[in-house]
ZALO-750424 format. One record per residue (C-alpha): residue number from 0; residue in one letter; x, y negated, z negated. Coordinates in nm, 3 decimals. Each point is the difference from the previous one (the first is absolute). Example, Ala and Ser with C-alpha at 12.3 -4.5 7.8 and 13.67 -1.06 7.14 Angstrom:
BEGIN
NUTI;num;residuo;u;v;w
NUTI;0;A;1.230;0.450;-0.780;
NUTI;1;S;0.137;-0.344;0.066;
# end
This chain:
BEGIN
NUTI;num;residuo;u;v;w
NUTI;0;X;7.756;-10.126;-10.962;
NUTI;1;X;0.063;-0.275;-0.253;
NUTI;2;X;0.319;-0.158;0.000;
NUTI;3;X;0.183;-0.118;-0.311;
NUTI;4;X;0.398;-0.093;-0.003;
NUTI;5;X;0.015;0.195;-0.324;
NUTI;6;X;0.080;0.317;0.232;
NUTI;7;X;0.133;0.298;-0.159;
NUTI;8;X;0.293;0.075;0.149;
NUTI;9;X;0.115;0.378;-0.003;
NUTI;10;X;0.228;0.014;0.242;
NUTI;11;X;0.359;-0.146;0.101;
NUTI;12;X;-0.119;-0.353;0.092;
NUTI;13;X;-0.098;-0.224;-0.274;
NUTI;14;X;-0.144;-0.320;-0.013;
NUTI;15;X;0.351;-0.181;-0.009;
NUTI;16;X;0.044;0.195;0.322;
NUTI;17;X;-0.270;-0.165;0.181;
NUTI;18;X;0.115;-0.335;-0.145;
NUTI;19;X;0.255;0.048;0.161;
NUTI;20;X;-0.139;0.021;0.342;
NUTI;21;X;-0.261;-0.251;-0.056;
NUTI;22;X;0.289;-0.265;-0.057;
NUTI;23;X;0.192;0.182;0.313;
NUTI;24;X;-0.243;-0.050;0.176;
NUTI;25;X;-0.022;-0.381;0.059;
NUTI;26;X;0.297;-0.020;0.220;
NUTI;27;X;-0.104;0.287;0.237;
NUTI;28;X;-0.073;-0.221;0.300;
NUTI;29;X;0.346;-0.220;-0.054;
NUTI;30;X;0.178;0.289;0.195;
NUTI;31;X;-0.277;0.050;0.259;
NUTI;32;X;0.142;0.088;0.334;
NUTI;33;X;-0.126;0.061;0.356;
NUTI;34;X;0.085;0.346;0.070;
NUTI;35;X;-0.163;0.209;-0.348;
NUTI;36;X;-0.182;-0.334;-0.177;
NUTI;37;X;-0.030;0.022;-0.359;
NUTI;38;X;0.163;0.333;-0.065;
NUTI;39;X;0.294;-0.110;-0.151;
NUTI;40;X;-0.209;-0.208;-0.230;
NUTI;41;X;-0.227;0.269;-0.086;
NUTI;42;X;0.324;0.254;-0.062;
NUTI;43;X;0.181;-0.253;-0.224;
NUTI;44;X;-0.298;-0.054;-0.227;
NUTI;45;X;-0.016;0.399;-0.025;
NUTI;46;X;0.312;0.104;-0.073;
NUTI;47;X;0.022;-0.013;-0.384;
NUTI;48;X;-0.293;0.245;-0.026;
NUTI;49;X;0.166;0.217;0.277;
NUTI;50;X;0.321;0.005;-0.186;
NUTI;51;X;-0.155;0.087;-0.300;
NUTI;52;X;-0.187;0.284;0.179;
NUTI;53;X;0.261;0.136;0.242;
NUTI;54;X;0.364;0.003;-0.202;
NUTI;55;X;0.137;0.218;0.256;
NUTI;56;X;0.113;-0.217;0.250;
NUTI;57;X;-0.080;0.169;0.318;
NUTI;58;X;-0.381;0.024;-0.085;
NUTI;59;X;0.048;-0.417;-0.094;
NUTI;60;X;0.135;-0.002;0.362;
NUTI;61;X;-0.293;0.144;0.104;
NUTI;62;X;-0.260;-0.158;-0.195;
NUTI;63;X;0.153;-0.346;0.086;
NUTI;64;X;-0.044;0.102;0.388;
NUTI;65;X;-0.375;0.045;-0.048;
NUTI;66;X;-0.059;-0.344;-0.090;
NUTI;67;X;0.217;-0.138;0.221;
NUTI;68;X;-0.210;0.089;0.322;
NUTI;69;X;-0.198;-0.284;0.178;
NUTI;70;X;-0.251;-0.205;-0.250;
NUTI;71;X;-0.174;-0.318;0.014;
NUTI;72;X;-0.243;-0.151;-0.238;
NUTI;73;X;-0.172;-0.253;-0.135;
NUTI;74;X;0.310;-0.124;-0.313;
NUTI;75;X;-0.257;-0.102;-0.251;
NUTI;76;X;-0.157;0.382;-0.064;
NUTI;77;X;0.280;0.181;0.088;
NUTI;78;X;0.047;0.148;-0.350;
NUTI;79;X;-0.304;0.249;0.057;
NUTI;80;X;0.130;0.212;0.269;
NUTI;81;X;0.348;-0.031;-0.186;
NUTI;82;X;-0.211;0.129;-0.364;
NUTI;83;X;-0.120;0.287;0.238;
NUTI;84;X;0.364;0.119;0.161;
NUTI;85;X;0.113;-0.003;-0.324;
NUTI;86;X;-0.286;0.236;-0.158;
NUTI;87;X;0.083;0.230;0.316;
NUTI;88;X;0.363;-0.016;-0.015;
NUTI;89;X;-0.040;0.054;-0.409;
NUTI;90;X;-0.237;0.342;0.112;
NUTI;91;X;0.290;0.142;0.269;
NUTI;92;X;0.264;-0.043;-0.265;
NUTI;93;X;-0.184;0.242;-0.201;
NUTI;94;X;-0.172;0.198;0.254;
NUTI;95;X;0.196;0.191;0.212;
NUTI;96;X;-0.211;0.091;0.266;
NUTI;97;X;-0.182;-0.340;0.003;
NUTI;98;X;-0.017;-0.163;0.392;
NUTI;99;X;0.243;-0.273;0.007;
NUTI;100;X;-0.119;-0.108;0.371;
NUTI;101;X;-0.340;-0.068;-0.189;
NUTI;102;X;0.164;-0.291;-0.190;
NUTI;103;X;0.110;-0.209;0.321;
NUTI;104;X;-0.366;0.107;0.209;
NUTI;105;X;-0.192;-0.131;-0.323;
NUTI;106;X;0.212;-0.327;-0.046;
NUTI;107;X;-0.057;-0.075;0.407;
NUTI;108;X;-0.348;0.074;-0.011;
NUTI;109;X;-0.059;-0.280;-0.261;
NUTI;110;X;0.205;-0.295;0.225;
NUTI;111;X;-0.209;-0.083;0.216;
NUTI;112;X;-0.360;0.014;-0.263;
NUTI;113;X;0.179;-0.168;-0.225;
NUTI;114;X;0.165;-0.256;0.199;
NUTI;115;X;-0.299;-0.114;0.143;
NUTI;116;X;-0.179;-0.036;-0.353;
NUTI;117;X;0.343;-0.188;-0.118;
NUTI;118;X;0.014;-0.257;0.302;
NUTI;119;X;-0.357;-0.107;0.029;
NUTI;120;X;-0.022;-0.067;-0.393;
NUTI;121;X;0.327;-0.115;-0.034;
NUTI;122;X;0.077;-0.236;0.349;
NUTI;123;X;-0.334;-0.019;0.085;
NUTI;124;X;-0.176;-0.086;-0.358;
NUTI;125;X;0.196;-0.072;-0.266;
NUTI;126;X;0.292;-0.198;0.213;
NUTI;127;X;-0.267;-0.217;0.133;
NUTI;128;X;-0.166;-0.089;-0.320;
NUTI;129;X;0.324;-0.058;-0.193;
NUTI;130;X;0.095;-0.217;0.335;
NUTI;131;X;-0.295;-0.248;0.000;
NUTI;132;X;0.042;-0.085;-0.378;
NUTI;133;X;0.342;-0.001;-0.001;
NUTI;134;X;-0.007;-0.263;0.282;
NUTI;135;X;-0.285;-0.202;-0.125;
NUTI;136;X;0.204;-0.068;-0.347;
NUTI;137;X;0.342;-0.046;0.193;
NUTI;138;X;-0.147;-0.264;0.265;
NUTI;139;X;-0.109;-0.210;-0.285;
NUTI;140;X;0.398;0.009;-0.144;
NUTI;141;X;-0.119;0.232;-0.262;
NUTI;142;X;0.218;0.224;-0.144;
NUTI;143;X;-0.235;0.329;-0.106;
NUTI;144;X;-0.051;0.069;0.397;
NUTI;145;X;0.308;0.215;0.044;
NUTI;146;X;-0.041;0.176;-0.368;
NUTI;147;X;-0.346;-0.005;0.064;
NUTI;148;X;0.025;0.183;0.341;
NUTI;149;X;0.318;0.246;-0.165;
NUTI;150;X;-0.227;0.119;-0.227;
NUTI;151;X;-0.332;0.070;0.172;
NUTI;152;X;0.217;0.214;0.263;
NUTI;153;X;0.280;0.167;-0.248;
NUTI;154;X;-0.257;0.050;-0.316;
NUTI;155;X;-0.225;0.260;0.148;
NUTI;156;X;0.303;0.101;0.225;
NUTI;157;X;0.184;0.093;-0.283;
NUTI;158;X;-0.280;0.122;-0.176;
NUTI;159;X;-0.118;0.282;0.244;
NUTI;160;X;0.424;0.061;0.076;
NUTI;161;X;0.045;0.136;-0.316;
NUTI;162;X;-0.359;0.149;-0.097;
NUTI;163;X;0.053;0.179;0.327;
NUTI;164;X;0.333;0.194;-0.129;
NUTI;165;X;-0.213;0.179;-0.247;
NUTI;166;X;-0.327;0.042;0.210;
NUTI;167;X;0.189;0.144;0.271;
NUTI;168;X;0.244;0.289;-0.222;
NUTI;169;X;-0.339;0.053;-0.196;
NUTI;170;X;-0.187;0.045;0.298;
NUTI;171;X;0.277;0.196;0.153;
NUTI;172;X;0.107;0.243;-0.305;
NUTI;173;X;-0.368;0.088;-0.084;
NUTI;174;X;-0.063;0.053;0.415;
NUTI;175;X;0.255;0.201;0.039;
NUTI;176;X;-0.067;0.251;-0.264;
NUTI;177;X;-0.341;0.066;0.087;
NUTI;178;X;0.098;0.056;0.353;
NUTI;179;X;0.298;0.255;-0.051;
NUTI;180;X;-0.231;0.122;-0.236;
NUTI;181;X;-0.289;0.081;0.279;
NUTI;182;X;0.239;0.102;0.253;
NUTI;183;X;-0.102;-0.294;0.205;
NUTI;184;X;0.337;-0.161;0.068;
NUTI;185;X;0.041;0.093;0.329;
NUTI;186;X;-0.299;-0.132;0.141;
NUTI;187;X;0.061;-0.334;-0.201;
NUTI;188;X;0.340;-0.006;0.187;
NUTI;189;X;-0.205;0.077;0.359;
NUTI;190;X;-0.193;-0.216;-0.136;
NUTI;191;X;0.257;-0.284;-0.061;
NUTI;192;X;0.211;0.036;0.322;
NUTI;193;X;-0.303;-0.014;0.218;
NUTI;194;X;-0.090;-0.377;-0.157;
NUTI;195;X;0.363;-0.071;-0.063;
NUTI;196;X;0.046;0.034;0.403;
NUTI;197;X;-0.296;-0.165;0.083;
NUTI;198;X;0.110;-0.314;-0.211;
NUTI;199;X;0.378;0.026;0.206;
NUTI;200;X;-0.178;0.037;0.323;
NUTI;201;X;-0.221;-0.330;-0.071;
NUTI;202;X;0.317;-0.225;-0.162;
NUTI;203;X;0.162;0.084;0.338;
NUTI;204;X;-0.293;-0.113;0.194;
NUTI;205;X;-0.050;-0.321;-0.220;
NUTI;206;X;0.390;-0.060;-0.034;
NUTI;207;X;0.105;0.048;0.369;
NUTI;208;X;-0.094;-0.266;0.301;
NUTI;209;X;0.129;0.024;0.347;
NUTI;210;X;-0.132;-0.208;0.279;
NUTI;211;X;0.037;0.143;0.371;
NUTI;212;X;-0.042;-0.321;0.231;
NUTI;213;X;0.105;0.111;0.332;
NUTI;214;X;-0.312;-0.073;0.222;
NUTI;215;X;-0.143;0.245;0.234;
NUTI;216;X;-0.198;-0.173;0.315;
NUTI;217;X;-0.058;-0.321;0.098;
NUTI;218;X;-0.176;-0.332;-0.072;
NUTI;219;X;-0.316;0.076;-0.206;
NUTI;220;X;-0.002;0.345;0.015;
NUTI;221;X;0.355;0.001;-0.162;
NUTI;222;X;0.030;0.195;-0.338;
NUTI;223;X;0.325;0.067;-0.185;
NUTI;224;X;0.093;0.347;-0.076;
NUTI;225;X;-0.079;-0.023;-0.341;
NUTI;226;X;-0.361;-0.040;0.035;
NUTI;227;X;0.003;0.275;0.263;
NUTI;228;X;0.093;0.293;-0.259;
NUTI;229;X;-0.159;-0.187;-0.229;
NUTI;230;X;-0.330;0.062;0.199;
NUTI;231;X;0.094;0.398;0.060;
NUTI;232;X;0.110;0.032;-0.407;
NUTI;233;X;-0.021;-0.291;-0.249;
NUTI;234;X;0.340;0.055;-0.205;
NUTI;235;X;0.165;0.198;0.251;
NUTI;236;X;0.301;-0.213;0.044;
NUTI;237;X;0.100;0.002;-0.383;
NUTI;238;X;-0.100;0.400;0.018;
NUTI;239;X;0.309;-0.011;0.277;
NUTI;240;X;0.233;-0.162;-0.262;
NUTI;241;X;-0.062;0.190;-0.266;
NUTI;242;X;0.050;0.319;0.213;
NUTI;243;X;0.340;-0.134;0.101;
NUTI;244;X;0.123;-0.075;-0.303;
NUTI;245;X;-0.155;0.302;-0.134;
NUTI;246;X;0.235;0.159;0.235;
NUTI;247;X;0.318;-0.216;-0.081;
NUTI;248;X;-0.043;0.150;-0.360;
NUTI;249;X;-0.053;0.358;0.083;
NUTI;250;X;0.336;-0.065;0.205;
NUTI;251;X;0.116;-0.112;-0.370;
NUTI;252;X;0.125;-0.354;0.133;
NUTI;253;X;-0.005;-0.297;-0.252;
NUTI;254;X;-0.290;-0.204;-0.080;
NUTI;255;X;0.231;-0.305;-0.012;
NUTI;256;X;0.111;0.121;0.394;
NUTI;257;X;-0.363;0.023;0.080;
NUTI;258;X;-0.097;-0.323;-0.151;
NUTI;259;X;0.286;-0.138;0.212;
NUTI;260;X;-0.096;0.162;0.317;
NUTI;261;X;-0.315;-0.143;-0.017;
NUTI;262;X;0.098;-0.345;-0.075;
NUTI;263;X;0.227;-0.008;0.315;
NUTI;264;X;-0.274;0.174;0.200;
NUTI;265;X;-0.230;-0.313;-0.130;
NUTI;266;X;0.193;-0.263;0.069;
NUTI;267;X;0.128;0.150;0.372;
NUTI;268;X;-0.363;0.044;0.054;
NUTI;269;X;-0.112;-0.307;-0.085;
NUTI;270;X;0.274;-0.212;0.164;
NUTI;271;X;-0.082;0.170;0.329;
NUTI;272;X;-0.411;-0.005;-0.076;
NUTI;273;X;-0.082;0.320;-0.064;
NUTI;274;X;-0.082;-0.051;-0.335;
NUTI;275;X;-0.183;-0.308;-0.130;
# end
């Protein structure tokens, strides 16, 4: 597929539209939070295309409570999933039997892909080089180090920010087609759920750490507890959490409550050393 800006656009959304989140974009991580991440960010930068696709308010309501679910991502090439959920919104505004679930199972599947692409190019490439020549001109009082190291790391930031609007509704709009068109959507939303949990279930391993140091035994044969069900199930503690908080939100109990809960369960556990 050969990409070109020039897109025809026969829809709703126009190019102005995706200007629009391109430039809404940039701020999406300035309301990041700990209990849904970057969803308010991702909803705000959406919501001129879904109020231009949705009038009626109570299918706004409900587009706007798609994208506000749990996301995290890399910032700097957040635009393409966003050029996709808009190409996918833009098809269920017209299609009335189109699979709205498919829209948050697709944009899932690509954090965790993407984010990993984003963060080793962007923190673990580009940052660096813009870093060591930045530094070498500012240790020698010279001005051009922090411009110079602005615009190695904000240049192809912006660059691939805003290229990525269009690449991602192109992408999206001409996907999306030739699936509904082959009947496939279904399996595509299997599909997209399957990686989309698999990507949750490994942020939660990666993102939670709890250390059990109550020892069992004595003198050299001593072990903590941790290392114990470590040995019988590597991740098995964190699987515990999650199933406990799993269960404090079937119970429908506030994320904020459970976030507090375990911060008082933390620090009680650590002042009396069960947790280290």
């Amino acid at each position: 597929m050969s990409f070109n800006l020039h897109t025809d656009y026969n829809g709703k959304i126009t190019k102005k539209d995706l200007k629009k989140v391109f430039w809404r974009s940039i701020p999406m991580e300035h309301s990041w939070n700990y209990e849904r991440m970057d969803n308010v960010g991702y909803a705000w930068a959406l919501y001129p295309v879904l109020k231009k696709l949705y009038p009626d308010e109570k299918d706004l309501a409900k587009a706007m409570k798609r994208h506000l679910t749990l996301y995290n991502m890399t910032p700097y090439i957040c635009t393409f999933p966003m050029g996709i959920s808009v190409a996918m919104e833009e098809a269920n505004a017209e299609q009335e039997d189109f699979d709205t679930e498919s829209i948050g199972s697709v944009k899932t599947a690509m954090m965790g892909p993407l984010s990993g692409i984003g963060d080793a190019f962007f923190w673990g490439t580009l940052r660096v080089i813009a870093t060591s020549i930045g530094c070498a001109l500012a240790m020698k009082g010279n001005i051009l180090g922090p411009i110079l190291f602005m615009l190695i790391f904000n240049v192809p930031h912006y660059f691939l920010r805003y290229i990525g609007t269009f690449f991602g509704y192109k992408l999206g709009s001409e996907s999306i087609s030739k699936i509904t068109a082959s009947g496939l959507m279904s399996k595509v939303t299997e599909a997209a759920s399957i990686v989309g949990m698999m990507v949750t279930g490994a942020m939660t391993m990666d993102m939670t750490a709890i250390n059990l140091v109550t020892k069992i035994g004595s003198g050299d044969e001593a072990t903590t507890l941790q290392e114990l069900i470590e040995g019988i199930m590597p991740g098995l503690p964190v699987l515990g959490i999650f199933g406990i908080v799993y269960w404090m939100l079937k119970k429908k109990m506030s994320p904020l409550l459970i976030m507090l809960i375990m911060l008082i369960v933390s620090i009680a556990g650590a002042y009396f050393g069960f947790l280290g």
